[in-house]
C-alpha positions in Angstrom: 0.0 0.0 0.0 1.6 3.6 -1.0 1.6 6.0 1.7 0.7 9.5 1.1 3.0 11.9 1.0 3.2 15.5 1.6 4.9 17.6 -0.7 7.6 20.1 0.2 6.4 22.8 -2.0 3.4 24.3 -3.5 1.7 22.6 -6.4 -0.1 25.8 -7.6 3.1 27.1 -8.5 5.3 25.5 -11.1 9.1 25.8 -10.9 9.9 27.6 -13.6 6.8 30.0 -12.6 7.9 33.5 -13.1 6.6 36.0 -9.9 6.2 39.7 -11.7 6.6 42.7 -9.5 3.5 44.4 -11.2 1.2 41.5 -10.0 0.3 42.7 -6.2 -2.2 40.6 -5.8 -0.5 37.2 -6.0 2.3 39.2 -4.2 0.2 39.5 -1.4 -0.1 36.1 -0.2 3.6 36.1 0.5 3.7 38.8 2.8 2.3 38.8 6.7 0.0 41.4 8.3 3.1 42.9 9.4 4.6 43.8 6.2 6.9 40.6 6.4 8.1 38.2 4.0 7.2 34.3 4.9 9.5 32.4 5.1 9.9 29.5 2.3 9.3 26.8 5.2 5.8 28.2 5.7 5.0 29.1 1.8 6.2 26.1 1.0 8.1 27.5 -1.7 11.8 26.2 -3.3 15.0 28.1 -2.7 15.0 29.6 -6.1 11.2 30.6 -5.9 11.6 32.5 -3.1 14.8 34.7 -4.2 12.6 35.3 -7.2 9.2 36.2 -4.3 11.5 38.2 -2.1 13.0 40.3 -4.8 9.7 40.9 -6.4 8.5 42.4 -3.2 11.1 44.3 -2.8 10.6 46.2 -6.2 6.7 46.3 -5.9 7.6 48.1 -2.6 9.9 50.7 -4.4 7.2 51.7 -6.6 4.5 51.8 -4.0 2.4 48.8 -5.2 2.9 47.1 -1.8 2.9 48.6 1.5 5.8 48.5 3.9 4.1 47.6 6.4 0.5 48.1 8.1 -0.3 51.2 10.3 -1.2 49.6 13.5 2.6 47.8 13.2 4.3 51.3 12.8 3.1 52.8 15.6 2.0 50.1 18.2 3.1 51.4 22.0 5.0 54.4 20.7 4.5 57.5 22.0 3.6 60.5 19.9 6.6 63.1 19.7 5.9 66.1 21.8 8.2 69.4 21.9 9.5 69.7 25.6 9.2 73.5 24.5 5.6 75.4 23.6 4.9 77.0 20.5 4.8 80.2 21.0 4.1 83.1 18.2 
């Protein structure tokens, strides 16, 4: 009897799959909530299909088709900078 076996990597994506910066959707689904990469052990993705991921985010970030990160992780428990002096006209 043949045991199943679970795969190391995605199916949906082929290996010689091509990841395009201008593509933010499927982008997307590689990054976290806090404007992180995932890591290939949890995308499931090979060594080579990650480079390609990780540098397509980083361009789609350059030309502001991704975000760097979301607004509640920027400025969680930081307080807002106040001047020590008062404005005075």
């Amino acid at each position: 009897m043949k045991k199943s076996i679970r795969s190391k990597y995605r199916p949906e994506f082929p290996g010689d799959y091509h990841f395009d910066y201008k593509d933010p959707q499927t982008l997307s689904r590689f990054i976290s909530e806090g404007g992180k990469i995932t890591p290939s052990r949890i995308s499931k993705l090979s060594l080579a299909q990650q480079k390609n991921v990780a540098t397509a985010v980083k361009k789609a970030r350059n030309l502001a088709m991704l975000p760097l990160g979301t607004e509640a992780y920027d400025f969680f428990d930081r307080p807002e900078p106040i001047s020590p002096k008062p404005f005075v006209l």
